[in-house]
VEXDREN-2710 file (C-alpha; in Angstrom, 1 decimal):
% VEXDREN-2710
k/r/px/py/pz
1/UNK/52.4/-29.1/-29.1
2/UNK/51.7/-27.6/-25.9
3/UNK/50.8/-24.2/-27.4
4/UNK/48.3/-26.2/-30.1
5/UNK/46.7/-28.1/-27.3
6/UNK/45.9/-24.6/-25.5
7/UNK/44.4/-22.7/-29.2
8/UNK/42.2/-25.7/-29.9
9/UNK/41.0/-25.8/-26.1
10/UNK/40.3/-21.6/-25.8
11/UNK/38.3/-22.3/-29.3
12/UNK/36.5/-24.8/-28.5
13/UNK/35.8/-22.6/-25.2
14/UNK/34.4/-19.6/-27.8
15/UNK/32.3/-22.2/-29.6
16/UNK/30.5/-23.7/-26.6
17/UNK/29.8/-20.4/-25.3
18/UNK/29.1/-19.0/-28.8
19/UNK/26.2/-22.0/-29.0
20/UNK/24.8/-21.5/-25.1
21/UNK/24.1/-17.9/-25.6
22/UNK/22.5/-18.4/-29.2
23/UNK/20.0/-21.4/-27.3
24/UNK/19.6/-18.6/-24.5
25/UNK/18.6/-15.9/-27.2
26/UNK/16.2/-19.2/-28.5
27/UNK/13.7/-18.8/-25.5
28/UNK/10.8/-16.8/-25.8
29/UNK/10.9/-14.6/-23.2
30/UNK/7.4/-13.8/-21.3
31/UNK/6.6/-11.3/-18.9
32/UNK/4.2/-12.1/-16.4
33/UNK/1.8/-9.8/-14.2
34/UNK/-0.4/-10.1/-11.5
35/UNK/-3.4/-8.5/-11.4
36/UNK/-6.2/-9.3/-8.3
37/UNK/-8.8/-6.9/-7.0
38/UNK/-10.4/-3.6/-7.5
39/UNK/-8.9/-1.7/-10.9
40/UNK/-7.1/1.3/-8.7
41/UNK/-4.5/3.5/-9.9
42/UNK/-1.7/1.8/-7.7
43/UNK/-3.0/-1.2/-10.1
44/UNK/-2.1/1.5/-13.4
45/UNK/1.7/2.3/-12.2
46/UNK/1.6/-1.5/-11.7
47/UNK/0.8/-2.2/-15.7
48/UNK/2.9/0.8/-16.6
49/UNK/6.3/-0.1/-14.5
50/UNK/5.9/-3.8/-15.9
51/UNK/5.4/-2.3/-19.3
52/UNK/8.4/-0.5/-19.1
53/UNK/10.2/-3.6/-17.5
54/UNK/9.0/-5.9/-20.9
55/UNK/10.3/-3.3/-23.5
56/UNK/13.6/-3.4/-21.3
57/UNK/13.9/-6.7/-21.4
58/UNK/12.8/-7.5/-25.2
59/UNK/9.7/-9.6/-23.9
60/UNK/8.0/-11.5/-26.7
61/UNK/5.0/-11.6/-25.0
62/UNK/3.5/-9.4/-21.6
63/UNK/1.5/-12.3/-19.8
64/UNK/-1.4/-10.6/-17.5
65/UNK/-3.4/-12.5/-15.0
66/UNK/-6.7/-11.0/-14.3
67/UNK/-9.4/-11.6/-11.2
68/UNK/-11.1/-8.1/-10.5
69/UNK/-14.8/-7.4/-9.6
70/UNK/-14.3/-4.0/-11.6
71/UNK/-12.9/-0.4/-10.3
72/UNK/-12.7/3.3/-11.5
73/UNK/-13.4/4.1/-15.2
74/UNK/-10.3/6.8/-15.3
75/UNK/-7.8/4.3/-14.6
76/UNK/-9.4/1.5/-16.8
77/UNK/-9.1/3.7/-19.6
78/UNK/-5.9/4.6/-18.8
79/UNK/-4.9/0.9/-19.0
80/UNK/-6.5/-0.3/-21.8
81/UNK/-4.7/2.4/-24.0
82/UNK/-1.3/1.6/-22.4
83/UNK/-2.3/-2.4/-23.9
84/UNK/-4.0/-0.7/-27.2
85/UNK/-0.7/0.9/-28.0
86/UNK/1.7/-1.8/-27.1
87/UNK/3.9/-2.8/-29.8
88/UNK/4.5/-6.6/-27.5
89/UNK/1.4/-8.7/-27.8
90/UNK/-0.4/-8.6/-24.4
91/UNK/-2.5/-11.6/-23.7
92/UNK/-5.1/-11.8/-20.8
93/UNK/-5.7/-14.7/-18.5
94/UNK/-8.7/-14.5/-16.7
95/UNK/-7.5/-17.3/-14.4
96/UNK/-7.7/-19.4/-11.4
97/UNK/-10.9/-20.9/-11.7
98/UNK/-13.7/-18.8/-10.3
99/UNK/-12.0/-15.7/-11.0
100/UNK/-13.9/-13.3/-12.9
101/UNK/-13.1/-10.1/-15.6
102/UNK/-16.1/-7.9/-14.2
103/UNK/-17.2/-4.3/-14.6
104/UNK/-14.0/-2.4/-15.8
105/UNK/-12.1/-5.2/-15.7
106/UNK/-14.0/-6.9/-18.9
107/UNK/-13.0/-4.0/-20.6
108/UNK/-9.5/-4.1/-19.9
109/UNK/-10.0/-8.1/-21.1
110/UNK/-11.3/-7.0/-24.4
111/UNK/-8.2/-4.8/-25.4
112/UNK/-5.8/-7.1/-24.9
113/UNK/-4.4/-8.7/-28.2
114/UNK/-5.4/-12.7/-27.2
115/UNK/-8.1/-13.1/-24.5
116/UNK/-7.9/-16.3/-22.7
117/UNK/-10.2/-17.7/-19.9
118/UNK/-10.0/-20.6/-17.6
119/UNK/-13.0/-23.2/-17.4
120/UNK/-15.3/-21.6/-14.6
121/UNK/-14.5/-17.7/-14.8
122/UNK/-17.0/-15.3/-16.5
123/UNK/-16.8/-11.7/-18.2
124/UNK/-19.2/-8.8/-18.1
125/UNK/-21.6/-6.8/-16.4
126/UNK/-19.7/-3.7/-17.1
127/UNK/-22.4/-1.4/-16.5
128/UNK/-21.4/2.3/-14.5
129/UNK/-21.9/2.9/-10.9
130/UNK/-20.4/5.7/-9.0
131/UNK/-18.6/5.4/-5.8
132/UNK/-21.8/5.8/-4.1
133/UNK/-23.9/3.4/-5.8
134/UNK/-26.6/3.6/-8.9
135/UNK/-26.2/6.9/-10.6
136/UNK/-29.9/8.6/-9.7
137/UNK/-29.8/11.0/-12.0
138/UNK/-30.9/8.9/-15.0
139/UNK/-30.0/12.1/-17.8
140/UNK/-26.2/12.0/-16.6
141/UNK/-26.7/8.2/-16.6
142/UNK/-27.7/7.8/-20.0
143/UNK/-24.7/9.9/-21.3
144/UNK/-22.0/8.0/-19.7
145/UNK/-23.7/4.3/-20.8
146/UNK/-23.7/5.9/-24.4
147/UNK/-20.1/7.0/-24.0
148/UNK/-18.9/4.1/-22.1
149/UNK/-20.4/1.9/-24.8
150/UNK/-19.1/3.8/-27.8
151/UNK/-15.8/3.2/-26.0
152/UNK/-16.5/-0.2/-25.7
153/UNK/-17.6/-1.2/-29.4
154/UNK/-14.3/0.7/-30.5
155/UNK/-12.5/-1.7/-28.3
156/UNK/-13.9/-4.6/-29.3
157/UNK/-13.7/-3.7/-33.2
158/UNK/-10.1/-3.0/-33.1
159/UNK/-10.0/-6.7/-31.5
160/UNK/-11.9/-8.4/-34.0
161/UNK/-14.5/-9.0/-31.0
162/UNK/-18.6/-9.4/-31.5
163/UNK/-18.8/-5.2/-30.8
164/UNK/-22.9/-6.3/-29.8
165/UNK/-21.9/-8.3/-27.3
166/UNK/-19.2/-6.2/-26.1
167/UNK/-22.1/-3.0/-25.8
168/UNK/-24.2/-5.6/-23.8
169/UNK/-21.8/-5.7/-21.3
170/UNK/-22.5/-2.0/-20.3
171/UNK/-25.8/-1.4/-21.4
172/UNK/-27.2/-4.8/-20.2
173/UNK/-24.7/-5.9/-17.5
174/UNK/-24.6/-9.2/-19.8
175/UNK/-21.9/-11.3/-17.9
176/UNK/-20.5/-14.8/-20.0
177/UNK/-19.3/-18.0/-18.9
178/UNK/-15.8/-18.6/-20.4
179/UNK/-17.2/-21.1/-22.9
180/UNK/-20.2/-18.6/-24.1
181/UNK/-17.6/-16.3/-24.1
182/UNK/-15.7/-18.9/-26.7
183/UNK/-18.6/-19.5/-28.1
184/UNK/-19.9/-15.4/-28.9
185/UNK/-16.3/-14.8/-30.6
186/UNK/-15.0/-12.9/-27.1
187/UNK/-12.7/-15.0/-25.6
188/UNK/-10.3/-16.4/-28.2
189/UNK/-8.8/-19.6/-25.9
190/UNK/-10.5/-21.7/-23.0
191/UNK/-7.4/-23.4/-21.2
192/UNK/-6.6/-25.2/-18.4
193/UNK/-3.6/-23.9/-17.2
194/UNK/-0.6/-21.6/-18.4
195/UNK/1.5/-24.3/-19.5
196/UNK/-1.3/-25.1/-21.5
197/UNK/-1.9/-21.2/-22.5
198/UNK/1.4/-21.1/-23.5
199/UNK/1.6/-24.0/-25.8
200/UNK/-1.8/-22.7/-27.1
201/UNK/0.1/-19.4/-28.2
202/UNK/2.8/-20.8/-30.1
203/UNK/1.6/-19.8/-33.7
204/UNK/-2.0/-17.6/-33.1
205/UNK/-1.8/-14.4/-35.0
206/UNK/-2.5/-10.9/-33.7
207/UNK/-3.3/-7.4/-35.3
208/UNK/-1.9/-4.3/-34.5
209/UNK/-1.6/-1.4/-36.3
210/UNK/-3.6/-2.8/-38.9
211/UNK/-0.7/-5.1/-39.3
212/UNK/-0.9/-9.5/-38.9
213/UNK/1.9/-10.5/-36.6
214/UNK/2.4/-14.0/-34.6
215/UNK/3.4/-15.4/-31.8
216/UNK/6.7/-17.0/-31.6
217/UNK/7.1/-18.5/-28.6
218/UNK/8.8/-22.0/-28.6
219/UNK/10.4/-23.1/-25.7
220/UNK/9.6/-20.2/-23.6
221/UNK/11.6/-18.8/-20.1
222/UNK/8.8/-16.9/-17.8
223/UNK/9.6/-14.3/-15.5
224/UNK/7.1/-13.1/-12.9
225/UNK/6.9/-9.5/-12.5
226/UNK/6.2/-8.8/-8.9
227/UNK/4.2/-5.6/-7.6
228/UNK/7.0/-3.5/-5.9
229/UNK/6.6/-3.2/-2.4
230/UNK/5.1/1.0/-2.6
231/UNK/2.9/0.4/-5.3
232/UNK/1.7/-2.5/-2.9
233/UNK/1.8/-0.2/0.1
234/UNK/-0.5/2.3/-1.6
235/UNK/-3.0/-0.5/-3.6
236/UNK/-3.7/-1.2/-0.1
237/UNK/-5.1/2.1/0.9
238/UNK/-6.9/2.5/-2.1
239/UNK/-9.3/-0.3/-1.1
240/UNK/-12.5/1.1/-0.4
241/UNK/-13.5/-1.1/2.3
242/UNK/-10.7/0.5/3.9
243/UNK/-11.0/3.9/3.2
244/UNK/-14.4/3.7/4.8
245/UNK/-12.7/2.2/8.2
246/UNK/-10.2/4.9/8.1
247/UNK/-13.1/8.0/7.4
248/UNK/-15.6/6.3/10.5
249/UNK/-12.6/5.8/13.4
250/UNK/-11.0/9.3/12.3
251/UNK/-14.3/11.1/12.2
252/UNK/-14.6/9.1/15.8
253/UNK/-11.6/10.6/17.2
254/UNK/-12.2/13.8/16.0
255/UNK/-15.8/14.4/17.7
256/UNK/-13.8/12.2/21.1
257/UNK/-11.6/15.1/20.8
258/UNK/-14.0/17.9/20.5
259/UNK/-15.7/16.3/24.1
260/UNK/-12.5/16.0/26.0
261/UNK/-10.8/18.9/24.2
262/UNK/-7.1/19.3/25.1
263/UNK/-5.8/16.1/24.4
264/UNK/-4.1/16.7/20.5
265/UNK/-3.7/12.7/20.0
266/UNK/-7.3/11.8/18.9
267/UNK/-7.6/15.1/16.8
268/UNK/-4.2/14.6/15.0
269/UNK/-4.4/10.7/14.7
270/UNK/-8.1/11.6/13.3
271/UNK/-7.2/14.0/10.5
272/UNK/-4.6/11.3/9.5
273/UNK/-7.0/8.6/9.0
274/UNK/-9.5/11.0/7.2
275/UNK/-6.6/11.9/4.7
276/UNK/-5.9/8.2/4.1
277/UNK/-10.2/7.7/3.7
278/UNK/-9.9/10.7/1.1
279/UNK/-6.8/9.2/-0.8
280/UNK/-8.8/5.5/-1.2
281/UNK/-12.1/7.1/-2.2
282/UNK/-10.1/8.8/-4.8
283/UNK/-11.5/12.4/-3.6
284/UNK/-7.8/13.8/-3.4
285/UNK/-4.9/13.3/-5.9
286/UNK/-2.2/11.1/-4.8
287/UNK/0.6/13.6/-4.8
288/UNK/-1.8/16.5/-2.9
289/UNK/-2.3/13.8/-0.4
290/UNK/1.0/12.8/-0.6
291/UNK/2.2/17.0/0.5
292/UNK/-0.5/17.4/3.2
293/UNK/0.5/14.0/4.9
294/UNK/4.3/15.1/5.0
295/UNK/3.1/18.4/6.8
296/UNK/0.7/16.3/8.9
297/UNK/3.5/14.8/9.8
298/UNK/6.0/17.9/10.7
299/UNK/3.1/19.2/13.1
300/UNK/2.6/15.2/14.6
301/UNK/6.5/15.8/15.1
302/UNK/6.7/19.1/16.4
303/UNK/3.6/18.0/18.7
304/UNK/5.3/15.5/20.1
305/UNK/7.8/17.8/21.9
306/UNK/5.5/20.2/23.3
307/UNK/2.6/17.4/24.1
308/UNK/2.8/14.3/26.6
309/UNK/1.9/11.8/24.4
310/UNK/3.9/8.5/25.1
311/UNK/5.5/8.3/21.4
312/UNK/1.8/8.4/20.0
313/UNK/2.3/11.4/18.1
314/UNK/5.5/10.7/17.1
315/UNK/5.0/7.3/15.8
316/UNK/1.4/8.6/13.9
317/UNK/3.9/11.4/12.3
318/UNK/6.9/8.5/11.5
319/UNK/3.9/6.5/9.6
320/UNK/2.3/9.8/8.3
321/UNK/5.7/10.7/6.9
322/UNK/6.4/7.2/5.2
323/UNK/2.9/7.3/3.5
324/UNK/3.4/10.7/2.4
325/UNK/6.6/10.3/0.5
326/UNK/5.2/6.8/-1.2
327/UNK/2.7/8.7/-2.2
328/UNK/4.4/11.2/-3.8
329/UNK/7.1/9.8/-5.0
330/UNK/5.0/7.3/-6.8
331/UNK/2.7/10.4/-8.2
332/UNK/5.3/12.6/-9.7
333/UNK/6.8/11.6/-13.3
334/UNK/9.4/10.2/-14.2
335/UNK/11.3/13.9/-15.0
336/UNK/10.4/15.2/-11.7
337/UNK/11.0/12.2/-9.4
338/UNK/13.2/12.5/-6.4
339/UNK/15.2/9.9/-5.8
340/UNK/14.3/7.1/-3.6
341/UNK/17.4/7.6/-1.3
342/UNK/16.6/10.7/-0.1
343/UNK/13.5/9.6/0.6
344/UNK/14.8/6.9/2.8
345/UNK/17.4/9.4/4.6
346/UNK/14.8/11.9/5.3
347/UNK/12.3/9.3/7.0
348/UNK/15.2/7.6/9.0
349/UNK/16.5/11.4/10.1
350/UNK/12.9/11.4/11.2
351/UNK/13.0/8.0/12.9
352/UNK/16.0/8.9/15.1
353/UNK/14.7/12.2/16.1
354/UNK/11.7/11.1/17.1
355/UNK/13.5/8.2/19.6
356/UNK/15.6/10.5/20.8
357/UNK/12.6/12.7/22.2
358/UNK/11.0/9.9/23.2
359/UNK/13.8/8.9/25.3
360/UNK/14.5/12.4/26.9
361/UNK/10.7/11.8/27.6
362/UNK/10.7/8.8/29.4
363/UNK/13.9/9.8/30.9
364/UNK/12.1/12.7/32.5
365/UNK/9.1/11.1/34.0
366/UNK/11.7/8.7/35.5
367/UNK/13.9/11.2/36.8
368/UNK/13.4/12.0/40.4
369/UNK/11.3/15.0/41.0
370/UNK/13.5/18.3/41.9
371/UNK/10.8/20.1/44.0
372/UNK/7.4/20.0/45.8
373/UNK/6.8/17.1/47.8
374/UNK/7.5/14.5/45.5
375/UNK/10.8/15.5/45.7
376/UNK/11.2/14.2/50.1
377/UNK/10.6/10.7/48.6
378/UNK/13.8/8.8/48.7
379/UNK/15.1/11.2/51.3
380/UNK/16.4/10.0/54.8
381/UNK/16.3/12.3/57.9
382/UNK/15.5/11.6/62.4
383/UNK/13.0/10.4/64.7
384/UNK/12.7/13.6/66.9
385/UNK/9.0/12.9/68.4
386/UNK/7.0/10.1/68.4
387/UNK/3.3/11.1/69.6
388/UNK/1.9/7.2/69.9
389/UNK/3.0/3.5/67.9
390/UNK/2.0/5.3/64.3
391/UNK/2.6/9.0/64.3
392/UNK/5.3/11.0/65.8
393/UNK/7.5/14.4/64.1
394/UNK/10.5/13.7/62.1
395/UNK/13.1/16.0/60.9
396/UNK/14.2/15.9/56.7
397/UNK/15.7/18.1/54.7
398/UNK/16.4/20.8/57.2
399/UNK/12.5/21.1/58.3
400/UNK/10.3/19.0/60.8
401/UNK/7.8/17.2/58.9
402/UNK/4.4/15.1/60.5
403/UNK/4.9/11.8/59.9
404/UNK/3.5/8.4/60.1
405/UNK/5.4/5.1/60.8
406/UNK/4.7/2.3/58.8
407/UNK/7.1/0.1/61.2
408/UNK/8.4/0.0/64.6
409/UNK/10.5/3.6/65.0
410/UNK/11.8/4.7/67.9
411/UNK/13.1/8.2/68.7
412/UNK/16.5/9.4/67.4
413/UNK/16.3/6.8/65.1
414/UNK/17.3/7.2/61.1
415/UNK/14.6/7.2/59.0
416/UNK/13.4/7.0/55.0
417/UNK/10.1/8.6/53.4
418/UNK/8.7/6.2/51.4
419/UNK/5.6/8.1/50.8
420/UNK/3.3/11.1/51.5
421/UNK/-0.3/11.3/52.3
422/UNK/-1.6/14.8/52.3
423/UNK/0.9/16.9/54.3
424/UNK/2.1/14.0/56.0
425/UNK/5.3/11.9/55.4
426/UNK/5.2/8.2/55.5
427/UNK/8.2/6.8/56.6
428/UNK/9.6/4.1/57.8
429/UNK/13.1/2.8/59.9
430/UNK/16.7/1.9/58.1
END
């Protein structure tokens, strides 16, 4: 009896676990990314890291929330073909309310498989700029508005999107509401929220391939994809606003330098700040800045043993190095990448290092001088002359010394130097 009781309970153990994992395989699984700001390519490691993450994780759907004013054409590109060629459906929010799917960023919206907007957000005004403003040379300008627009109409034909409306964008800078967006056949929802988005989805069909698919979703189980922490690291310096800041004060301490030459700090920490400028105006590849801020950062090192700088060029070469490996590490593929724990060993080595010379440092200017006259501070010696109340001869360290009495001394009396003025000792009674 006993040994029934214990089959029927492990089976009916099997079965309840058996009918819990089939619910769990059930749930649509959504993967969702965040997307706010300028389209940089920290922003493209971002959407191809999360990509990879959704094929790992069989994702039924890749979920991407959108607010940018725009950003670099390269990296646009870039990430509308990673969405073109996914085989998950990839829908686009354009989402909280006042967010926007401008410039570049409209045309990232229009490759995604379902576009969806929220109530107060608009799409458009795609038309090119360089870094520096207008384009003035209106030949060059006209060949990148045809080219950009061809690129666009593709887009939006492989969508099913109005391709007119979708050339308007760059040519005109034609920017829609999200219901005119509804309305011209370029948005395909206009919801609420993403509960709402979601139950929206259930159902809608989606081409790829030249293939109708839908979206099963059900009861669905979302997981948030969060930027990792170097990719954030680097998005950061890739703002322009930034880079700007970084090219003025490093240009500042550069010229500083060049009027009070000698000094190192302002020349070094200058050059640092211009490499950082040239990284976030996108003038130098991540991975070349990536090698010329790790040797910025040996010399900052090496500089810090040969040059009084209070730790200042030692921690500008600690942050030097850090940047540099995120930098390249993040640049190199897959094939090539070193792993991240030598990374981390090699900046702590670093770390310790440079607080170890930075002690010895300190411990040196606090040390007591050894020689010159610095070194009779501290030192006790005799009275042998007093001349009036205030100055008298004294006898330290096996020589006779001037000295003046900063208290009541009388001769033959033990005294301390607590000071020197010129040639002269100050001292003062035990």
């Amino acid at each position: 009896m006993n040994w029934l009781s214990k089959r029927l309970i492990n089976n009916l153990f099997w079965v309840l676990l058996l009918i819990f994992s089939f619910e769990d395989n059930l749930q649509a699984s959504v993967l969702k990314l965040n997307i706010k700001g300028p389209i940089t390519p920290p922003i493209e490691d971002y959407i191809d890291i999360g990509f990879d993450h959704a094929q790992e994780k069989k994702a039924d759907l890749i979920l991407i929330i959108l607010d940018t004013p725009g950003g670099l054409e390269k990296t646009m590109r870039s990430i509308t073909e990673k969405i073109l060629s996914s085989k998950i459906p990839v829908c686009i929010y354009v989402y909280p309310n006042g967010a926007r799917a401008a410039s570049a960023g409209a045309i990232i919206a229009l490759s995604a498989h379902i576009l969806a907007m929220a109530p107060g957000t608009n799409i458009g005004a795609s038309h090119p700029l360089s870094i520096f403003g207008e384009i003035k040379d209106k030949t060059l300008e006209m060949k990148i508005i045809n080219d950009l627009k061809a690129y666009t109409r593709s887009i939006a034909q492989t969508r099913g999107k109005d391709s007119q409306i979708a050339e308007d964008f760059v040519e005109k800078s034609l920017s829609l509401s999200a219901n005119e967006a509804k309305e011209k056949g370029i948005a395909d929802l206009v919801v609420n929220d993403i509960d709402s988005l979601l139950s929206q989805l259930n159902g809608v069909s989606y081409r790829h391939l030249s293939k109708t698919y839908f979206i099963q979703l059900g009861e669905t189980k979302i997981e948030e994809y969060e930027m990792p922490l170097f990719i954030k690291i680097s998005n950061f310096l890739s703002q322009p606003n930034l880079a700007y800041l970084f090219l003025i004060f490093g240009l500042l301490l550069i010229f500083f330098e060049l009027s009070n030459p000698g000094l190192y700090v302002p020349a070094l920490t200058g050059i640092l700040l211009i490499l950082l400028s040239f990284y976030g105006f996108h003038l130098l590849s991540a991975n070349l800045v990536g090698i010329l801020l790790i040797i910025l950062a040996m010399v900052l090192l090496i500089a810090e043993i040969y040059i009084t700088s209070f730790g200042i060029l030692g921690l500008s070469g600690i942050i030097s190095l850090i940047l540099g490996n995120i930098m390249l590490y993040k640049s190199l593929g897959g094939a090539i990448r070193f792993s991240p724990m030598y990374m981390i060993v090699i900046i702590l080595v670093a770390i310790v290092i440079s607080l170890l010379i930075f002690y010895f440092i300190v411990k040196a200017q606090l040390k007591k001088p050894l020689e010159g006259l610095d070194a009779l501070i501290g030192e006790e010696g005799d009275c042998i002359k007093k001349l009036d109340n205030y100055k008298g001869k004294v006898f330290v360290h096996g020589e006779i010394w001037n000295a003046e009495f900063l208290n009541e001394v009388r001769e033959g009396e033990r005294i301390k130097v607590v000071g020197i003025k010129k040639n002269t000792l100050l001292v003062e009674k035990i």
